[in-house]
C-alpha positions in Angstrom: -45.9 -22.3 -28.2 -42.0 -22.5 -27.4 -41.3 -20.6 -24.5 -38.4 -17.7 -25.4 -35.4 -17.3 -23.6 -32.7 -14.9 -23.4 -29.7 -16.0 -21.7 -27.4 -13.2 -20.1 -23.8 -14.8 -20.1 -24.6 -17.5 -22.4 -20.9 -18.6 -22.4 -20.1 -19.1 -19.2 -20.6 -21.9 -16.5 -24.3 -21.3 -16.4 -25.2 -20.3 -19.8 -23.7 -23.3 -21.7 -25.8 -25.8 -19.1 -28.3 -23.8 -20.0 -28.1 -24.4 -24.0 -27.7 -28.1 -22.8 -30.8 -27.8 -21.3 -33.0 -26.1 -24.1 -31.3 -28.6 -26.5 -32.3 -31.7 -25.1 -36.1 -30.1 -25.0 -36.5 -28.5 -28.3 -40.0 -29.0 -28.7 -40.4 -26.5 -25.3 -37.5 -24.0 -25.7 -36.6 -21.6 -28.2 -33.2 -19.1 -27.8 -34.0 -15.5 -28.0 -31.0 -13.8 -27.6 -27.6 -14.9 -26.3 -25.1 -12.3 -24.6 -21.4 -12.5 -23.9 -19.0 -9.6 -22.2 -15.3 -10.7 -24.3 -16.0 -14.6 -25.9 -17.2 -13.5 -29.3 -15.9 -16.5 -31.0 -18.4 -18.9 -28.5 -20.8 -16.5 -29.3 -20.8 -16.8 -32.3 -20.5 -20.5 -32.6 -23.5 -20.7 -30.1 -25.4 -18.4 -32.3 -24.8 -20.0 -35.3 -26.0 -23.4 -33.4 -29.1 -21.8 -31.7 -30.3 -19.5 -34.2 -31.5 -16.7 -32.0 -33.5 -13.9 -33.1 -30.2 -11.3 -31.8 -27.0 -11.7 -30.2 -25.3 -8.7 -27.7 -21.2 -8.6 -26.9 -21.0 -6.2 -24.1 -17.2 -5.3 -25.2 -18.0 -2.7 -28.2 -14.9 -3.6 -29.4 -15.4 -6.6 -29.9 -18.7 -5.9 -32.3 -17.0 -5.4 -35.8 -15.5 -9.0 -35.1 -18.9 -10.5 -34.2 -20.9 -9.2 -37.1 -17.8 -10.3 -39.6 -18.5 -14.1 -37.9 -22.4 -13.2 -38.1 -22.2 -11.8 -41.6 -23.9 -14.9 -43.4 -26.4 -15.1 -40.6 -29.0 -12.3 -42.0 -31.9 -13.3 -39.5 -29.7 -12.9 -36.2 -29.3 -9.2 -35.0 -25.8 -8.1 -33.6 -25.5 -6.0 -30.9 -22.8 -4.2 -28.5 -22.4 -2.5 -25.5 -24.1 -2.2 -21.9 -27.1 -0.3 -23.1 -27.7 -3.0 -25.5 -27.9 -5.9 -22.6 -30.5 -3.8 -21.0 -32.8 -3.0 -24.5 -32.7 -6.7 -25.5 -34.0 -8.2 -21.9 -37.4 -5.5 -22.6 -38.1 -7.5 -26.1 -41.8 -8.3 -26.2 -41.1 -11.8 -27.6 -39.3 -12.8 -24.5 -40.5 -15.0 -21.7 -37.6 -16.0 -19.7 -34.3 -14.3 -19.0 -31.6 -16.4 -17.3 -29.3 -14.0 -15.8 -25.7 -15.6 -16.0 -24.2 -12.7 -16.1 -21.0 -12.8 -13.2 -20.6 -9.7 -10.6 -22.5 -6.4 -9.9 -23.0 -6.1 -14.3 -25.7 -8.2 -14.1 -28.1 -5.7 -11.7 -28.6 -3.0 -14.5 -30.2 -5.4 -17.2 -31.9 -7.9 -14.7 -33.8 -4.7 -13.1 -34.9 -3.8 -17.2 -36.3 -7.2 -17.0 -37.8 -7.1 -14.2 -39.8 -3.9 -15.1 -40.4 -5.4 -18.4 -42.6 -8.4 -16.3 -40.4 -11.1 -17.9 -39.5 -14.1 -15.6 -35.9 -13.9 -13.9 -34.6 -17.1 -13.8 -31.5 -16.0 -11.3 -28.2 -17.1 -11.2 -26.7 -13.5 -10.9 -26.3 -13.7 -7.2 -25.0 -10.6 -6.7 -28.1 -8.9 -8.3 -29.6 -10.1 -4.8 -26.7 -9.5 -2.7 -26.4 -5.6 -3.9 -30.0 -4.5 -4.4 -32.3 -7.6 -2.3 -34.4 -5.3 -1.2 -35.1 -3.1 -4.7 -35.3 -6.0 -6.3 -37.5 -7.8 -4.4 -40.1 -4.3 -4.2 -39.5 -4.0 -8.2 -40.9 -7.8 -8.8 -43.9 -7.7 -6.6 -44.5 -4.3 -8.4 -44.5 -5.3 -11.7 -45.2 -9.2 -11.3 -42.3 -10.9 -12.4 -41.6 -14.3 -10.6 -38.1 -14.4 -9.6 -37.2 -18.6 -9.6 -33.8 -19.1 -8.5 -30.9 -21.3 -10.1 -28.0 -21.5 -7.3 -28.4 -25.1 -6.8 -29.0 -24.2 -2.7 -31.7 -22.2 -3.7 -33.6 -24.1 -6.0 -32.9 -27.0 -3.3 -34.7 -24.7 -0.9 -37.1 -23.4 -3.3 -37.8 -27.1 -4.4 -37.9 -27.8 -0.4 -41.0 -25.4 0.5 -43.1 -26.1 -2.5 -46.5 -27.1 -1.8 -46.0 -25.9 1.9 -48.2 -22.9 1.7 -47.5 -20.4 4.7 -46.3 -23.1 6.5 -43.5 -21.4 9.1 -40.4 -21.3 8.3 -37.8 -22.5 11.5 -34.4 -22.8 9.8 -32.9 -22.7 6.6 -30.1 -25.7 5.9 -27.4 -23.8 3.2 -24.9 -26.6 2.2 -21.5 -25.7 1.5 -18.6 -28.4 -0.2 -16.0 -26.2 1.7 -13.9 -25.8 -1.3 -10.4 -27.0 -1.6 -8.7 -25.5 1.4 -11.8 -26.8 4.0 -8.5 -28.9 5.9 -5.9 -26.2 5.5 -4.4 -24.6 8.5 -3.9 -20.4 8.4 0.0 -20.8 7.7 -0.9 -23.2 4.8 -3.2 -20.9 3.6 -0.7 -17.6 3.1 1.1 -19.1 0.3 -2.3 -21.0 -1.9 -2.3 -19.9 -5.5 -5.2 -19.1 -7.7 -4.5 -21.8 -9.4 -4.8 -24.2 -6.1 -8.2 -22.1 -5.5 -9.8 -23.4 -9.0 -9.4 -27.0 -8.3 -12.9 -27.4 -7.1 -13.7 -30.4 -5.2 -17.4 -31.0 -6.7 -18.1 -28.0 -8.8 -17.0 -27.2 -12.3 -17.6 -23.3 -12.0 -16.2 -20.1 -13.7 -13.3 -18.7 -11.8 -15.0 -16.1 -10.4 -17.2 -18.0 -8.7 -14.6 -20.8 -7.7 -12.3 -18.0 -6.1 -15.6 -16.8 -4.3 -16.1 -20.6 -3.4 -12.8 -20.8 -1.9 -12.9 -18.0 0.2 -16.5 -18.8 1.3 -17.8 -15.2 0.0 -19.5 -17.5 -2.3 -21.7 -19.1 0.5 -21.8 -15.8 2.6 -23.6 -14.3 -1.1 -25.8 -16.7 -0.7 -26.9 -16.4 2.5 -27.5 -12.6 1.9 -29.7 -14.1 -1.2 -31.8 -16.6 0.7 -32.9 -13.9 3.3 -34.3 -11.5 0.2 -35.6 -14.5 -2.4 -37.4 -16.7 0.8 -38.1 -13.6 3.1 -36.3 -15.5 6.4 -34.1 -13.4 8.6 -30.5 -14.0 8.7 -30.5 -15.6 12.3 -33.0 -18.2 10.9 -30.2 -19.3 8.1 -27.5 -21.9 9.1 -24.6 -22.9 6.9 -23.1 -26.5 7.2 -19.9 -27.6 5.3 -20.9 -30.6 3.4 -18.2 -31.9 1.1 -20.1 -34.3 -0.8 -22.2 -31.8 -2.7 -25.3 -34.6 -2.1 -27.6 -33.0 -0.1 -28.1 -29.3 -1.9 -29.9 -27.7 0.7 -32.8 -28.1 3.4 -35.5 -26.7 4.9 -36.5 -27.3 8.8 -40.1 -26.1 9.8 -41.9 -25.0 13.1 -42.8 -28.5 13.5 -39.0 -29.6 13.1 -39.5 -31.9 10.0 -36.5 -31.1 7.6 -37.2 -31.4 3.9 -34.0 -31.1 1.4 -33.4 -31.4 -2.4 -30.7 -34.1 -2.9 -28.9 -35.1 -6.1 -25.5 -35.4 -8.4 -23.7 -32.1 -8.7 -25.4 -31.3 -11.8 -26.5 -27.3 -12.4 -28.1 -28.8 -15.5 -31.6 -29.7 -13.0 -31.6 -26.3 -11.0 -31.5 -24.4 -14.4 -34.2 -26.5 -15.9 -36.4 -26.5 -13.0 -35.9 -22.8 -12.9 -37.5 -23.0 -17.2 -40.3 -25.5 -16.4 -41.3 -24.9 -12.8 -44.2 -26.5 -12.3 -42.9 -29.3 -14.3 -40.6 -31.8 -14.1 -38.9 -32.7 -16.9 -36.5 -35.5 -18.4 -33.5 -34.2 -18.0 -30.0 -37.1 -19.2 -27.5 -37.3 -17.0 -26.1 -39.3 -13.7 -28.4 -40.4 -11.1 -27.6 -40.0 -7.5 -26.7 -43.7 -6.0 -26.6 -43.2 -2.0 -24.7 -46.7 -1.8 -21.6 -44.6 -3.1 -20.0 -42.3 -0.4 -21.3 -41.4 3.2 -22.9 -37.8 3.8 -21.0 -35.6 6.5 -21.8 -32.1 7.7 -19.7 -29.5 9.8 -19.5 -26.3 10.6 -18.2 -23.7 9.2 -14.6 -21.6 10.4 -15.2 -18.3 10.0 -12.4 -17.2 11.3 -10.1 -19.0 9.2 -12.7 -17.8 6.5 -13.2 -14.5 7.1 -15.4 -13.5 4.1 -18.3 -15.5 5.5 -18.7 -13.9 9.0 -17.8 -10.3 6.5 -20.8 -11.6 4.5 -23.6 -11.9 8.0 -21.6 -8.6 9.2 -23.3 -6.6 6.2 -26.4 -8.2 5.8 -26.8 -7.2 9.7 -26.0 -3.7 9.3 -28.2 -3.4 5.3 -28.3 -0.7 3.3 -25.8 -0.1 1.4 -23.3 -2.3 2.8 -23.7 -5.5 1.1 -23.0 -3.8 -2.1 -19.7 -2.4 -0.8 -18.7 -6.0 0.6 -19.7 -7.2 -3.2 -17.2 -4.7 -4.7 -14.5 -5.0 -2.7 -14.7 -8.9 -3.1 -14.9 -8.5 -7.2 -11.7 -6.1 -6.7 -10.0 -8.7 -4.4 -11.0 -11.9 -6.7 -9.3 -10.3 -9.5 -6.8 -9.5 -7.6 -6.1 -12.5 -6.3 -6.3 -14.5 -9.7 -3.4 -12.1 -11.0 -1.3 -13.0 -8.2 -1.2 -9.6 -7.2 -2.9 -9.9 -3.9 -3.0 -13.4 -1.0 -5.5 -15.9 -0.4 -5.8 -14.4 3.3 -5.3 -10.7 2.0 -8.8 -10.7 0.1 -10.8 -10.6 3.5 -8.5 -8.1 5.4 -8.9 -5.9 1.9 -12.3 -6.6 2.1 -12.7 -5.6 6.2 -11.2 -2.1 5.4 -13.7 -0.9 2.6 -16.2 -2.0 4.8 -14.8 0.5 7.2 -14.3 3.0 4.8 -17.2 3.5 2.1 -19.5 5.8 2.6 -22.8 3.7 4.2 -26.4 4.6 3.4 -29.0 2.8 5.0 -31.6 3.5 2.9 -29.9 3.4 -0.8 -31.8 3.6 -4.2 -31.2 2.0 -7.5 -28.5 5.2 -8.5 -26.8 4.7 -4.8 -25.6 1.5 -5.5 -24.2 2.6 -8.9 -22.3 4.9 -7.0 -21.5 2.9 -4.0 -20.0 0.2 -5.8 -17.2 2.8 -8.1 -16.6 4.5 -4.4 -16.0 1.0 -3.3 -14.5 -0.5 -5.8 -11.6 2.6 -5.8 -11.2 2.8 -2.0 -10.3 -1.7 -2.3 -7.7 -0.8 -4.9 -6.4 2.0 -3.6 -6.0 -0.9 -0.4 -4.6 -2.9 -2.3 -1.7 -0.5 -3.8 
C-alpha cells in the first residue's frame, strides 16, 4: 500500500522538494493533507495537482478564498486555523508527517503527531531547539520514530547507521558560512536583508537564510543534534565548510570519521527521511569531486554572536533555548523589514536572554508561555 503523508508547510522550501519527491515515486507515496499559513493560491494549485484527501490554511482568513479555489474539488476537505493543523496530523490514515512548518508554530501540531504514533519526518528545527527534551520523552512514550531532514542531520543520521552502540567521540556539523563568512564587523553594520538572502549554496526560505547568515541557523542545529543523537554539546564541533560537499560526519571512539557527502540537494535528506531503510532513485546532479577542492575552518563566534548565544542556552537548559528561539524569530523579522541591523539581532537576542523569566524544568504549557514573555520583552528591545 502507498505510504500517506501529510506535509506541514507544503509550500515552502521544504514542502515543494518534498512534492518533488513523492512525484517522482508515485507508485510509493500518496499526499494526505497539505498545509500552508498565508499561500492559499500554491495551495491550492498543489492541491489541485496532488489530490489530497484535505487541505488546512492556518490564516482563517484566508479560508473563504481557499474553498472558492477548492469548490470543484468535492473529494478534498478545506480546513482553517491552528486547531485544525493539530486535528489533521491525528488522522488514522496517516503514516508520515513532514513537519515544514518554519518557527516555534510547528511544536503544537508535531507534539499531536507524536502522540498520535505517526512518523515525524523533521525539518521543524525549532520543534527540537524549544522542547528537545519533551519531545524526545513524548516519542519514546508513544513510539514514534523521529527521522531527521536537515541535511546535517540526516548526514549524521545516515553516518551512524549500522553502528549499533558503537561510542560516539565527536560530531562533525558542517556549516557553508553564509554570505558574510569574509566580512569584517565594520562591513557587517551596514548588510541588508536583501545581501543576507543571497545564499552561497542553499536555496532556502528567508527565514532560514537570515538564520543562516547570522549562524543561529547552525547554533539550532547543534541544540538539535544533542536531543535527536543523545551526544552532549562538548562532543559537537562545528566547521565552516563553504562548499556544502561534505554534509556532515561522525568521528567514533576508535577515531574513524564517517560523513554523508553529496550536491546540495534537500531533495535526498527528505526522501531518505520517507524511505529509510531504502534507498531510492532519486533524478538530479551527482556529486563530481574533480570539480572544486573541500576546505574546512572554524567558526568566529564572536563576529557571529548568535552561535556562541546558541551553546550559551543549551548549557544552561530549561527553558532557555526556547527564549533564545523567540527572540531570534522577533529579530529575523525584524531584520528583514529593515527595522533592526545585521549585528543588532544578537545584542537583541543577548538581553532577552538576560531578561525572560528562566525555568529549568519547563513543561509543554511553559514554553507556550515562555515564548509570548519572550517574544514581548525582544520587541519591547527593539522599540
Amino acid at each position: 500500500m502507498k505510504k500517506q503523508i501529510a506535509i506541514l508547510g507544503s509550500t515552502g522550501s521544504i514542502g515543494t522538494q518534498a512534492l518533488d519527491v513523492i512525484g517522482q515515486h508515485p507508485d510509493r507515496y500518496e499526499v494526505y493533507c497539505l498545509t500552508a499559513n498565508n499561500r492559499y493560491e500554491q495551495l491550492a494549485q498543489q492541491a489541485r495537482q496532488f489530490k489530497p484527501a484535505a487541505v488546512v490554511i492556518a490564516n482563517e482568513q484566508h479560508y473563504d478564498t481557499l474553498k472558492n479555489l477548492l469548490a470543484d474539488e468535492p473529494d478534498i476537505k478545506v480546513y482553517a486555523g491552528r486547531q485544525a493543523l493539530e486535528d489533521i496530523v491525528q488522522a488514522a490514515p496517516i503514516d508520515m508527517v513532514l513537519t515544514a512548518m518554519v518557527g516555534f508554530a510547528g511544536l503544537g501540531p508535531t507534539v499531536k503527531a507524536i502522540q498520535a504514533k505517526k512518523k515525524i519526518c523533521l525539518a521543524n528545527k525549532e520543534t527540537l531547539v524549544v522542547a528537545g527534551e519533551l519531545i524526545c520523552q513524548l516519542a519514546a512514550e508513544h513510539h514514534a520514530p523521529i527521522l531527521p531532514v536537515d541535511s546535517e542531520h540526516s548526514a549524521i543520521f545516515q553516518s551512524i547507521v549500522g553502528e549499533g552502540d558503537n561510542e560516539i567521540e565527536k560530531i562533525l556539523l558542517t556549516c557553508s558560512g553564509g554570505p558574510f563568512r569574509l566580512m569584517d564587523d565594520e562591513r557587517l553594520k551596514s548588510v541588508t536583508a536583501a545581501d543576507a538572502l543571497k545564499h552561497p549554496t542553499w536555496d532556502m526560505g528567508a527565514k532560514i537564510t537570515i538564520d543562516s547568515a547570522s549562524l543561529m541557523n547552525k547554533g539550532f542545529e547543534v541544540i538539535e543534534a544533542k536531543w535527536l543523537f543523545g551526544v552532549p554539546v562538548e562532543k559537537i564541533q562545528v566547521l565552516i565548510h563553504p562548499q556544502s560537499i561534505v554534509h556532515s560526519a561522525v568521528q567514533f571512539i576508535d577515531g574513524s570519521v564517517k560523513a554523508q557527502l553529496g550536491v546540495p540537494d534537500m531533495r535526498l535528506p527528505i526522501q531518505y527521511a520517507f524511505s529509510f531503510p531504502e534507498r531510492l532513485l532519486l533524478k538530479g546532479d551527482r556529486l563530481d569531486l574533480f570539480q572544486k577542492p573541500l576546505e574546512f575552518f572554524e567558526p568566529d563566534t564572536r563576529k557571529f554572536r548568535c552561535l556562541a548565544l546558541a551553546f550559551e542556552a543549551m548549557h544552561q537548559g530549561g527553558n532557555m533555548p526556547c527564549i533564545l528561539n523567540a527572540a531570534n524569530e522577533v529579530v529575523n523579522e525584524a531584520f528583514r523589514h529593515d527595522r533592526c541591523g545585521f549585528l543588532q539581532m544578537a545584542e537583541v537576542i543577548e538581553k532577552t536572554m538576560q531578561r525572560a523569566t528562566f525555568d529549568a524544568t519547563p513543561t509543554l504549557d511553559t514554553y507556550f508561555k515562555t515564548d509570548a514573555e519572550a517574544r514581548a520583552i525582544a520587541r519591547e528591545i527593539l522599540g
